[in-house]
N, C-alpha and C positions, 0 to 999 in steps of 0.2 A: 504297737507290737502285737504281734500274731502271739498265744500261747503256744508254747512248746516249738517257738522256729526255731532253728539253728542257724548260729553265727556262721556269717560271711567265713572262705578262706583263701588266705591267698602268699605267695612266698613272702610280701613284704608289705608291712603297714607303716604310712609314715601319716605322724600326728601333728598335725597343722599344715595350714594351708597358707601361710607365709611366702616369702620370698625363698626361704630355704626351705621350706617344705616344697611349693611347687616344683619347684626346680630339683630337686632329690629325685620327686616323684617321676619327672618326665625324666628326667638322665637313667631312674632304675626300670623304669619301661621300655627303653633305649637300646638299655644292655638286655632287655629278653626276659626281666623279672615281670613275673605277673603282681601288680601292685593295688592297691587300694590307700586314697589321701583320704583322712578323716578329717575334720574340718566344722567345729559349732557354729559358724557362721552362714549364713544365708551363700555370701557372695566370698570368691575364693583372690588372695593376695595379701591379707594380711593388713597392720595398724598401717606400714608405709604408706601403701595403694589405697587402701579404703578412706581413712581418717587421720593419714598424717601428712608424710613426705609431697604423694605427689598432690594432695587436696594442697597445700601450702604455697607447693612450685609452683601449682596452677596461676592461684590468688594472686600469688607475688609477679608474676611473667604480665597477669592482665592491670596492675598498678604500673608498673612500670612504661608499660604499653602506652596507658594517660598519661603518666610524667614524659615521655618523650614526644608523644604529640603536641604536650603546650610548650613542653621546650624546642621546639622546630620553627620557632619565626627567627631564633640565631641562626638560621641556615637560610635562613628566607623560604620557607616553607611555610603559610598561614593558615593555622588551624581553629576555627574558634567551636567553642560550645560544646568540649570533650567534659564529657561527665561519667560517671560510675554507675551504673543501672543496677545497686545489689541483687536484685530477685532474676536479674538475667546474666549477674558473675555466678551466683548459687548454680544456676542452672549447665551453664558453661563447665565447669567445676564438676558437679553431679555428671555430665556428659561425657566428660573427661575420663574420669573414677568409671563409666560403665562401657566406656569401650576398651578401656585395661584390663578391668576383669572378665569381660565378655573373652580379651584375648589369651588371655590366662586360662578359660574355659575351653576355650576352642585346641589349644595345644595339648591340654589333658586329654582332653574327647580326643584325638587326630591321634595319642598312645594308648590310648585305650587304656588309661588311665583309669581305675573306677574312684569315684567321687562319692562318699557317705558324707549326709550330713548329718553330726549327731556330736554329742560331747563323751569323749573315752576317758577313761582309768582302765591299770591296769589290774584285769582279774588274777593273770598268772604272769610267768616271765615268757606263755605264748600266745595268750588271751586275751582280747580287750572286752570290757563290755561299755556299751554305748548305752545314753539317756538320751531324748528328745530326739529318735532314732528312730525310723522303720527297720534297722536292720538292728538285730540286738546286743551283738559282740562281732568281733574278728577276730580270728583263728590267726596266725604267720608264724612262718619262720625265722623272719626279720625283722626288726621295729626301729623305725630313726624318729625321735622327737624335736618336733621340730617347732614348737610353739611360743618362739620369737618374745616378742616384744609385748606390752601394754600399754596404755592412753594413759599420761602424764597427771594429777589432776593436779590443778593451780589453786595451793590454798588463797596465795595473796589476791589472786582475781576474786575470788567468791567474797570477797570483803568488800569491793571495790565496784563490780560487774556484776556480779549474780554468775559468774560464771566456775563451773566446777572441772572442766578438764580442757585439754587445749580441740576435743572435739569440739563441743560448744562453743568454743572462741572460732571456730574455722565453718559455724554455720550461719 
């Protein structure tokens, strides 16, 4: 952060970059609000998109996928030698998760949507100030919060697994 910049402004800031943040975000662009999504994350969609729902669907669509191959000789269809390549589900998965967010980005960008990435509080009931931010606060008129959900953690796995939230069981 530059000394002495001044905050971003704009009619409407919404905080998180979610499923219900994005989607706020591009509907108040929509209607003619000049808007700004705040967002501490790298990449924009939220626990569903990133680290939960659709990483999960993925997984579970490509097991599935195997169990119906070796069950396909009841149809007389012969399939041998289906196996699970985890380092090329990971990646499938990982590719999955980056062209949803890639398209989450591109509909922002397409409303001219501005995109800060940084972690807000609020400084006033019109003022945010941001951390880990090039931009240092935003100014609005409006503010919708929208910052959803959080990663699960699994004590009974961490006993069991070493594992401490259901991200880590989903890498």
């Amino acid at each position: 952060m530059v000394m002495g910049a001044t905050p971003q402004k704009c009619q409407l800031v919404v905080i998180g970059a979610g499923p219900g943040g994005y989607v706020a975000a591009i509907r108040a662009a929509d209607l003619g609000l000049d808007t700004v999504l705040v967002e501490a994350r790298e990449q924009r969609g939220g626990v569903c998109l990133i680290e939960g729902c659709i990483p999960s669907k993925t997984l579970i669509n490509a097991v599935e996928a195997a169990d119906n191959a070796r069950d396909a000789a009841q149809m007389g269809v012969k399939v041998s030698g289906v196996e699970i390549d985890l380092d090329g589900l990971r990646g499938w998965t990982d590719q999955v998760v980056t062209t949803l967010t890639g398209g989450v980005d591109q509909l922002l960008k397409s409303r001219s949507v501005d995109v800060v990435k940084g972690k807000a509080t609020f400084k006033s009931n019109k003022e945010l100030a941001l951390t880990d931010s090039a931009v240092p606060g935003v100014q609005f008129e409006h503010c919708i919060i929208a910052t959803g959900s959080r990663v699960r953690e699994l004590p009974f796995m961490r006993e069991v697994e070493g594992i401490w939230s259901s991200v880590e069981a989903l890498k």
